[in-house]
DSSP file (Angstrom, degrees, kcal/mol; ACC not computed):
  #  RESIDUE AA STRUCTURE BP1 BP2  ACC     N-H-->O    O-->H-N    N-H-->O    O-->H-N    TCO  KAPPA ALPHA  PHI   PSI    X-CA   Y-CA   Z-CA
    1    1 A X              0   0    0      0, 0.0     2,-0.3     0, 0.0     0, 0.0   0.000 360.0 360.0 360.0 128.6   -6.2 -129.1  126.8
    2    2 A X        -     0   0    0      1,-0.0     2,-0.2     0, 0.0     3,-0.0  -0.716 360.0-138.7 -98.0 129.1   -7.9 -131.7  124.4
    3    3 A X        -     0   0    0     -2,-0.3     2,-0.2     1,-0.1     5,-0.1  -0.626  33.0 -92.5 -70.6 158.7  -11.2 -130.7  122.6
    4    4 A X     >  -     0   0    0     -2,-0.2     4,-0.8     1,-0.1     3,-0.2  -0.490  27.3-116.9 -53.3 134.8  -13.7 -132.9  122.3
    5    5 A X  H >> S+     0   0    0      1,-0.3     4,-2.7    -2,-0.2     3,-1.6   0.817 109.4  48.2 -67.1 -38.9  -14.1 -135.1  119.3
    6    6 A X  H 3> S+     0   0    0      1,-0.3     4,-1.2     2,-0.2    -1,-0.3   0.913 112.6  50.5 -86.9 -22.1  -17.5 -133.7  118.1
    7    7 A X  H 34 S+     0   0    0     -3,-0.2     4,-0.3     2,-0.2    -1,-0.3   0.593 107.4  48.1 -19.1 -32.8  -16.4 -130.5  118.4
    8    8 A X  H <X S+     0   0    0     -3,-1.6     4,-1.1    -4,-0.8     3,-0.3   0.767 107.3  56.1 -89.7 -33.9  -13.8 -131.0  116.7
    9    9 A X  H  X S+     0   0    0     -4,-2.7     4,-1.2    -5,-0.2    -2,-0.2   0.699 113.8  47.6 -51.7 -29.8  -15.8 -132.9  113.6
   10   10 A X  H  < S+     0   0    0     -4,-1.2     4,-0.2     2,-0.2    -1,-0.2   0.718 104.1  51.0-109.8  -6.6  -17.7 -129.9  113.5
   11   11 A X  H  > S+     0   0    0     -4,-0.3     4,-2.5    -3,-0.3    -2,-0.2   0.802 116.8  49.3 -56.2 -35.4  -14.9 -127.1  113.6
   12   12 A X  H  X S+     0   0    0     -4,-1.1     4,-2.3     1,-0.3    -2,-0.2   0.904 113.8  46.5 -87.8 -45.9  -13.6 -129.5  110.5
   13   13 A X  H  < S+     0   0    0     -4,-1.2    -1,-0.3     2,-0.3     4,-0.2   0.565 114.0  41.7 -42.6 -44.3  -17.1 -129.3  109.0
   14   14 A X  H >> S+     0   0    0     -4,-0.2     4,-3.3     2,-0.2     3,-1.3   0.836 116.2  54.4 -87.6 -32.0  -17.7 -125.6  109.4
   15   15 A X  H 3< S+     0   0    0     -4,-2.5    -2,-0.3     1,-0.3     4,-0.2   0.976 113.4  46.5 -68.2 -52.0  -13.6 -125.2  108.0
   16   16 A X  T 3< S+     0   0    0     -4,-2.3    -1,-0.3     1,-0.2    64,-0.3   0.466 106.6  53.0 -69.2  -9.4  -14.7 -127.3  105.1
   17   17 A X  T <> S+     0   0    0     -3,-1.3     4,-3.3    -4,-0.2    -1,-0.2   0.794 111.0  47.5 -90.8 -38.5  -17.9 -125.4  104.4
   18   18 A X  T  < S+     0   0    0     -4,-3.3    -2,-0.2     2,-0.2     4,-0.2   0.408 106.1  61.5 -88.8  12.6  -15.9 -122.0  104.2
   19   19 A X  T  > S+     0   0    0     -4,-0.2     4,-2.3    -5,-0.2    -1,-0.2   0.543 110.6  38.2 -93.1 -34.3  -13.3 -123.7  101.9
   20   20 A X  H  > S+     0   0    0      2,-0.2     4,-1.9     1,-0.2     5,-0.3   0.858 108.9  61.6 -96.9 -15.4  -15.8 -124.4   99.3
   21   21 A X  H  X S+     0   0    0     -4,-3.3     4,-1.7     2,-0.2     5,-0.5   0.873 110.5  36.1 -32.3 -58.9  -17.4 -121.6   99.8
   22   22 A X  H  > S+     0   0    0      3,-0.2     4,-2.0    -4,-0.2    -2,-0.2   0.973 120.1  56.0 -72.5 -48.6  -14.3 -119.4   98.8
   23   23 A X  H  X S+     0   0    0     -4,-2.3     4,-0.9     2,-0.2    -2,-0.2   0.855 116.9  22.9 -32.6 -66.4  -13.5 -121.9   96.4
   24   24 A X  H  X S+     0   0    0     -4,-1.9     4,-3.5     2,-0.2     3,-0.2   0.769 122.9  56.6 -94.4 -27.8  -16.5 -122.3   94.1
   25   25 A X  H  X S+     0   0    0     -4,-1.7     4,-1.6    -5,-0.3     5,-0.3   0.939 108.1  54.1 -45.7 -55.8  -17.8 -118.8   95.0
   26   26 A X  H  X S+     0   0    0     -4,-2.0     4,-1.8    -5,-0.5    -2,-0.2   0.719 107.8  41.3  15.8 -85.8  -14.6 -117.9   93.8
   27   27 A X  H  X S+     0   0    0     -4,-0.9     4,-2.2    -3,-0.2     5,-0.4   0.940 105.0  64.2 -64.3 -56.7  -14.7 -119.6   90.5
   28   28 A X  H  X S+     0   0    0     -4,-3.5     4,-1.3     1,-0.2    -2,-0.2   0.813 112.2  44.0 -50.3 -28.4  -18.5 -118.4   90.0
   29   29 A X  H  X S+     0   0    0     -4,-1.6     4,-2.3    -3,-0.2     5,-0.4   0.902 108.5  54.5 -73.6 -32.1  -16.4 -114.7   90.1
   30   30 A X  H >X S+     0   0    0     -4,-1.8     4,-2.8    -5,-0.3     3,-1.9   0.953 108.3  49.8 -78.7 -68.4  -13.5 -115.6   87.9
   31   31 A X  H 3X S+     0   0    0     -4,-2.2     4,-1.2     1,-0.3    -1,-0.3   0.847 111.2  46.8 -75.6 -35.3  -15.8 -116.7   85.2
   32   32 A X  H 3< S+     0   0    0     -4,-1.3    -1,-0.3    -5,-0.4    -2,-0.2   0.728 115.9  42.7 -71.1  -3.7  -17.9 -113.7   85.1
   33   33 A X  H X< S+     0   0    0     -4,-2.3     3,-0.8    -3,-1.9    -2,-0.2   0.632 114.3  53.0-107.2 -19.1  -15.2 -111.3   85.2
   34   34 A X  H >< S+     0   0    0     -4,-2.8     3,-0.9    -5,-0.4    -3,-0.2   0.806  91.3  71.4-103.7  13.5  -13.1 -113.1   82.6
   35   35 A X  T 3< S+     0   0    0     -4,-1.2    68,-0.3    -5,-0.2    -1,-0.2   0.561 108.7  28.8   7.7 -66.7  -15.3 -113.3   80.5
   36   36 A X  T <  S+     0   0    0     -3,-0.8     2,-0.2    65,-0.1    -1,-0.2   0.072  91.7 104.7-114.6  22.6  -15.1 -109.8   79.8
   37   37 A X  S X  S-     0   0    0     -3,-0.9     3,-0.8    -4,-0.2    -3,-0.0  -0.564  73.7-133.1-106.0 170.9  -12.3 -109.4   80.5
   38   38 A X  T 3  S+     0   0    0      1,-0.3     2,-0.4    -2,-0.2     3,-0.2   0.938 106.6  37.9 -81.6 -19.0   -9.3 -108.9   77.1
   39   39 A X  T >> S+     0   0    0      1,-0.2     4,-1.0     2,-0.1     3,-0.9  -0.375  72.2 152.7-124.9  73.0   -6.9 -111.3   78.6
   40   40 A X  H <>  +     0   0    0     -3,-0.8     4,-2.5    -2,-0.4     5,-0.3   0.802  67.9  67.0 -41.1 -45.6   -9.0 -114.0   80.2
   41   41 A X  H >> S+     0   0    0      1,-0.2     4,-1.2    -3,-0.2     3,-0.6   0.811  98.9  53.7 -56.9 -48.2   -6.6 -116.6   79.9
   42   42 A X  H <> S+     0   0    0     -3,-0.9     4,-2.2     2,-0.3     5,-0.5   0.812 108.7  52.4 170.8 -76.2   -4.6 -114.6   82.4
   43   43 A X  H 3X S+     0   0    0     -4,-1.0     4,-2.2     1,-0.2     5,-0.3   0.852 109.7  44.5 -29.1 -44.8   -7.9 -114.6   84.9
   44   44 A X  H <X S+     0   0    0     -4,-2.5     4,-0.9    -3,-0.6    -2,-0.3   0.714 113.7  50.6-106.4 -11.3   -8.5 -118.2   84.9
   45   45 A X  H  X S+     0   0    0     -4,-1.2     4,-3.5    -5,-0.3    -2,-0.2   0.923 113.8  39.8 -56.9 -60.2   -4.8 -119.1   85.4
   46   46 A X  H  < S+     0   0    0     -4,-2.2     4,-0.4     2,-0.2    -3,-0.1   0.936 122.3  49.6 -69.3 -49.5   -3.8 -116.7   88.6
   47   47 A X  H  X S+     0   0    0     -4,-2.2     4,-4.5    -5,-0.5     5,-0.2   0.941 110.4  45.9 -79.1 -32.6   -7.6 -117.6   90.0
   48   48 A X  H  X S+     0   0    0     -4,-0.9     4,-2.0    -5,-0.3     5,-0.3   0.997 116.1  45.6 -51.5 -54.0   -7.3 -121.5   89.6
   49   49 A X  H  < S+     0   0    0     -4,-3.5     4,-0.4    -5,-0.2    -1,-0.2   0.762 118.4  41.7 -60.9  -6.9   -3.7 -121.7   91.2
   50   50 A X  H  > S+     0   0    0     -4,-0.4     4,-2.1     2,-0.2     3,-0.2   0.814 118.8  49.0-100.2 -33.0   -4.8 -119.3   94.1
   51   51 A X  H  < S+     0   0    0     -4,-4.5    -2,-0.2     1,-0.2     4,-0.2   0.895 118.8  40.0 -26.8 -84.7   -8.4 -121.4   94.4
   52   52 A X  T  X S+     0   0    0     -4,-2.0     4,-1.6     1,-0.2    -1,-0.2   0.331 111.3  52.5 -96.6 -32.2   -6.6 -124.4   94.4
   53   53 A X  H >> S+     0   0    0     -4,-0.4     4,-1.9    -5,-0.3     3,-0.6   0.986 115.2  48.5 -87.3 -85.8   -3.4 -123.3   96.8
   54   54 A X  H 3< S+     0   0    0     -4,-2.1    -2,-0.2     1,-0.3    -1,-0.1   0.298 111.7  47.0 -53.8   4.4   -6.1 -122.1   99.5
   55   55 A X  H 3> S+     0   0    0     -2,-0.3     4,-2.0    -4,-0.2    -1,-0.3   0.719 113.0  41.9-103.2 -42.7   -7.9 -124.9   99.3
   56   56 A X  H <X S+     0   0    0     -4,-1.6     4,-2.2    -3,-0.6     5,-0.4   0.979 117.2  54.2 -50.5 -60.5   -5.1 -127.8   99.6
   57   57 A X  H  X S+     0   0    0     -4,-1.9     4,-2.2     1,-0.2     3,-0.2   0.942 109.6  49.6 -43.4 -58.2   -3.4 -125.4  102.5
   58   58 A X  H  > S+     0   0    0      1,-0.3     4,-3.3    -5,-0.3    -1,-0.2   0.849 112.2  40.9 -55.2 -43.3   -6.7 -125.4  104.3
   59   59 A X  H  X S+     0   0    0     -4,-2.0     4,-1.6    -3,-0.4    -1,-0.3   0.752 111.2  55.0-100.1  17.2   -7.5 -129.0  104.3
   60   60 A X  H  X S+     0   0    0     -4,-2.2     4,-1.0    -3,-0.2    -1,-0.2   0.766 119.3  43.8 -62.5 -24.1   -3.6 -130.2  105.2
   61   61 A X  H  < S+     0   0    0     -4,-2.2    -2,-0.2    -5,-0.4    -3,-0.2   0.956 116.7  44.2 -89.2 -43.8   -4.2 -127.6  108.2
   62   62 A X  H  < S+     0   0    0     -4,-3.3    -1,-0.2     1,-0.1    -2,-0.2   0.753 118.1  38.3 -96.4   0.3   -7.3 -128.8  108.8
   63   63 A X  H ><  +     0   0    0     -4,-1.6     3,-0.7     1,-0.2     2,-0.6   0.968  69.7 176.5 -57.6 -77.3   -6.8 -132.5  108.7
   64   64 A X  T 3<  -     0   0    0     -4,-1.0    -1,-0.2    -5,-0.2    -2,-0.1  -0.818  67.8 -36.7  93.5-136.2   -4.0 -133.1  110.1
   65   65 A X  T 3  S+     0   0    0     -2,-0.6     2,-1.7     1,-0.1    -1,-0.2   0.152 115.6 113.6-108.0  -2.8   -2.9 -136.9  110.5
   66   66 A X    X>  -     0   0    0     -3,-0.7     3,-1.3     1,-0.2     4,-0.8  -0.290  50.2-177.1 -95.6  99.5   -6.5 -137.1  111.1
   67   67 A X  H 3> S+     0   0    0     -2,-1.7     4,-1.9     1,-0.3     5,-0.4   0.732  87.2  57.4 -49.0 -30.3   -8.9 -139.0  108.7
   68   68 A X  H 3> S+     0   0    0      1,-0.2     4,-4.1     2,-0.2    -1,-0.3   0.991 107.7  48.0 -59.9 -52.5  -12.0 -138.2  110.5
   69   69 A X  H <> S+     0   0    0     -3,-1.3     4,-2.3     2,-0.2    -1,-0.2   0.954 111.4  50.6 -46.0 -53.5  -11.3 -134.4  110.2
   70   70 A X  H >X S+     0   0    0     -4,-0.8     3,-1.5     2,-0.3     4,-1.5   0.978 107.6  49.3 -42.8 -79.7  -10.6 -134.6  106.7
   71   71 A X  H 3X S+     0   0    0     -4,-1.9     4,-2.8     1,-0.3     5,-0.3   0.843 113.7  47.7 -40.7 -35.5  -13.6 -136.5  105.8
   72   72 A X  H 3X S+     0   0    0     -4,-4.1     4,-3.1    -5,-0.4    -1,-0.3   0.987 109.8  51.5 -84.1 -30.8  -15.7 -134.1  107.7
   73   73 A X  H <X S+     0   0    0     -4,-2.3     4,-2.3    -3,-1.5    -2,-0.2   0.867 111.5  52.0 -38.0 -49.5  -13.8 -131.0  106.0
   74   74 A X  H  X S+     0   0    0     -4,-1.5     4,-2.0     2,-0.2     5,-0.3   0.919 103.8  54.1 -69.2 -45.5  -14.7 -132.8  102.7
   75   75 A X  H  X S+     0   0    0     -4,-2.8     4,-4.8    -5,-0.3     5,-0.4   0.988 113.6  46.6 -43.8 -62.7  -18.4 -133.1  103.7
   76   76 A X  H  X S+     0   0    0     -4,-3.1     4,-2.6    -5,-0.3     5,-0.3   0.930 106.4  52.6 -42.0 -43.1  -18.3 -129.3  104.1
   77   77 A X  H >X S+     0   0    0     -4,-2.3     4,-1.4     2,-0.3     3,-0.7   0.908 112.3  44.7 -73.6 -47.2  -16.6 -128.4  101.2
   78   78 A X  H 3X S+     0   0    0     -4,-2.0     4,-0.9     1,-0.2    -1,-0.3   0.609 111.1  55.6 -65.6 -11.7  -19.2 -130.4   98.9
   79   79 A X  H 3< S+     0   0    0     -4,-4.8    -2,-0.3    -5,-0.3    -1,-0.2   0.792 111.4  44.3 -76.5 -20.1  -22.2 -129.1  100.9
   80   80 A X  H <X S+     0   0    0     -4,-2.6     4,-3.0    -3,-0.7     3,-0.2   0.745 107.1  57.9 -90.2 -36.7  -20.9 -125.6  100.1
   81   81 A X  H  X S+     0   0    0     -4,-1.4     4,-3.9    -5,-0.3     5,-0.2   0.900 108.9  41.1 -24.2 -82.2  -20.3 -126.6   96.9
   82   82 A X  H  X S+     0   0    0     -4,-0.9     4,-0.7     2,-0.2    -2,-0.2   0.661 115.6  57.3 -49.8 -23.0  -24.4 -127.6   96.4
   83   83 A X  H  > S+     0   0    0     -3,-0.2     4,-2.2    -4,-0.2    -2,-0.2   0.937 109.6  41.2 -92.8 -66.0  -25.0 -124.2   98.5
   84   84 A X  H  < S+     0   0    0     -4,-3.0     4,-0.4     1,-0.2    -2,-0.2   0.831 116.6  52.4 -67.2 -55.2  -23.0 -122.1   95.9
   85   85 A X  H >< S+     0   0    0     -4,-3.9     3,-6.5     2,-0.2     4,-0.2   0.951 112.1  43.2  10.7 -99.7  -24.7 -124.2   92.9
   86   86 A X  H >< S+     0   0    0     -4,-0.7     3,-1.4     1,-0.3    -2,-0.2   0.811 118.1  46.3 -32.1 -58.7  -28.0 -123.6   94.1
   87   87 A X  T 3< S+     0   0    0     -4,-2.2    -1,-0.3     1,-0.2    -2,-0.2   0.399 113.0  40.2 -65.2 -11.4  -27.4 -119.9   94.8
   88   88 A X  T <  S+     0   0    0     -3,-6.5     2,-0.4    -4,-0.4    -1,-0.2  -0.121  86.4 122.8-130.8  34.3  -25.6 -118.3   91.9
   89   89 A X  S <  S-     0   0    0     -3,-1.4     2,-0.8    -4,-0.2     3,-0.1  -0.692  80.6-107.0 -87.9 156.9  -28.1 -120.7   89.4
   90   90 A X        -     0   0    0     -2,-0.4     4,-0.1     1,-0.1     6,-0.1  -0.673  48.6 -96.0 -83.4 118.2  -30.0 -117.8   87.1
   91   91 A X    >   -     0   0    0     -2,-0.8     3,-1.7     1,-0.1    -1,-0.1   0.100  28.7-115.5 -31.4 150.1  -34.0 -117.7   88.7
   92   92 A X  T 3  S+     0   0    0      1,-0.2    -1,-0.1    -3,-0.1    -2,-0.0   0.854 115.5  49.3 -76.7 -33.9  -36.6 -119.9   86.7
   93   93 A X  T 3  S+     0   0    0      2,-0.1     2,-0.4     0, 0.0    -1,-0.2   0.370  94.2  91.9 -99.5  14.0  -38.6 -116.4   85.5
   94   94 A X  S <  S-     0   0    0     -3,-1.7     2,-0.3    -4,-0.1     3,-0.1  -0.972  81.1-132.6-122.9 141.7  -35.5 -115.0   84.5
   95   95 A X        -     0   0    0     -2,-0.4    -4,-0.1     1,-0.1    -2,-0.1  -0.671  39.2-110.5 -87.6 119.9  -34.4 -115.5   80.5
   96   96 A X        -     0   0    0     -2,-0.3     2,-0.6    -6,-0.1    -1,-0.1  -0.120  41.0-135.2 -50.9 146.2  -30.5 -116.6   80.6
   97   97 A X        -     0   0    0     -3,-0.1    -1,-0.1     1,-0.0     2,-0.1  -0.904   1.1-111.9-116.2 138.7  -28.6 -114.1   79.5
   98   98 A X        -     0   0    0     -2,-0.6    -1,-0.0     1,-0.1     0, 0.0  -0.175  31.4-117.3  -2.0  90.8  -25.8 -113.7   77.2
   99   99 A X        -     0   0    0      1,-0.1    -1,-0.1    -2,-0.1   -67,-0.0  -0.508  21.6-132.5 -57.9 148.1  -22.0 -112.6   78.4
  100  100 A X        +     0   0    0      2,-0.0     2,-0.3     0, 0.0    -1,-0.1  -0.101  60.2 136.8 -87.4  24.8  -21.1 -109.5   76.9
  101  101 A X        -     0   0    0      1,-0.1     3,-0.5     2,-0.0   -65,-0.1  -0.239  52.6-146.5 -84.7 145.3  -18.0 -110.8   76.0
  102  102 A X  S    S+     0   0    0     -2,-0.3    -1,-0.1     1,-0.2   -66,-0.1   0.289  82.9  77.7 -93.1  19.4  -15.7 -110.5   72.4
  103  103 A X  S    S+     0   0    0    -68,-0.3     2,-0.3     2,-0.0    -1,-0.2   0.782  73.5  73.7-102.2 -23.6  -14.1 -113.9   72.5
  104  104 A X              0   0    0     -3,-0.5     0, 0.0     1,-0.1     0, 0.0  -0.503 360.0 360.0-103.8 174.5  -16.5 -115.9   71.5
  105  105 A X              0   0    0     -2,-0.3    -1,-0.1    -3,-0.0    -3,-0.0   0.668 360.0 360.0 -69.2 360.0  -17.5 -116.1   67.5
């Protein structure tokens, strides 16, 4: 049984929103916990290569041989992207603050 093609654009579309989600959400943790953490380097290695593995996996799976899928996976993934932005940006009435971190001078 064949789905239907917008149906399917918009499984590929939702697959791609919760890839960049995990992705850039993701990153937004791994730089606030290595940060403080003593072996950062260590952080931002293990979480790029697992980012990066679960996002390539996701959209070969969710692609396929098909370009349309892709491209709509890729929409998601840069609206999610824009979402996660928007959403971990520090509030306009709030003063950035500082990491508490001992790496930098």
């Amino acid at each position: 049984m064949l789905m239907n093609e917008p149906l399917t654009l918009v499984l590929a579309w939702v697959a791609g929103a919760g890839l960049g989600a995990m992705f850039f959400g993701g990153l937004w943790w791994t730089v606030r916990r290595g940060a403080l953490s003593p072996r950062p380097a260590r952080w931002f290695l293990t979480s790029a290569l697992l980012r990066t593995s679960v996002t390539l996996a996701g959209f070969f799976w969710v692609g396929g041989d098909q370009w349309e899928r892709l491209l709509a996976c890729l929409v998601g993934f840069v609206m999610a992207r824009l979402i996660v932005t928007r959403l971990t940006r520090p509030s306009a009435d709030q003063p950035p603050r500082a990491l508490e971190g001992h790496h930098a001078p």
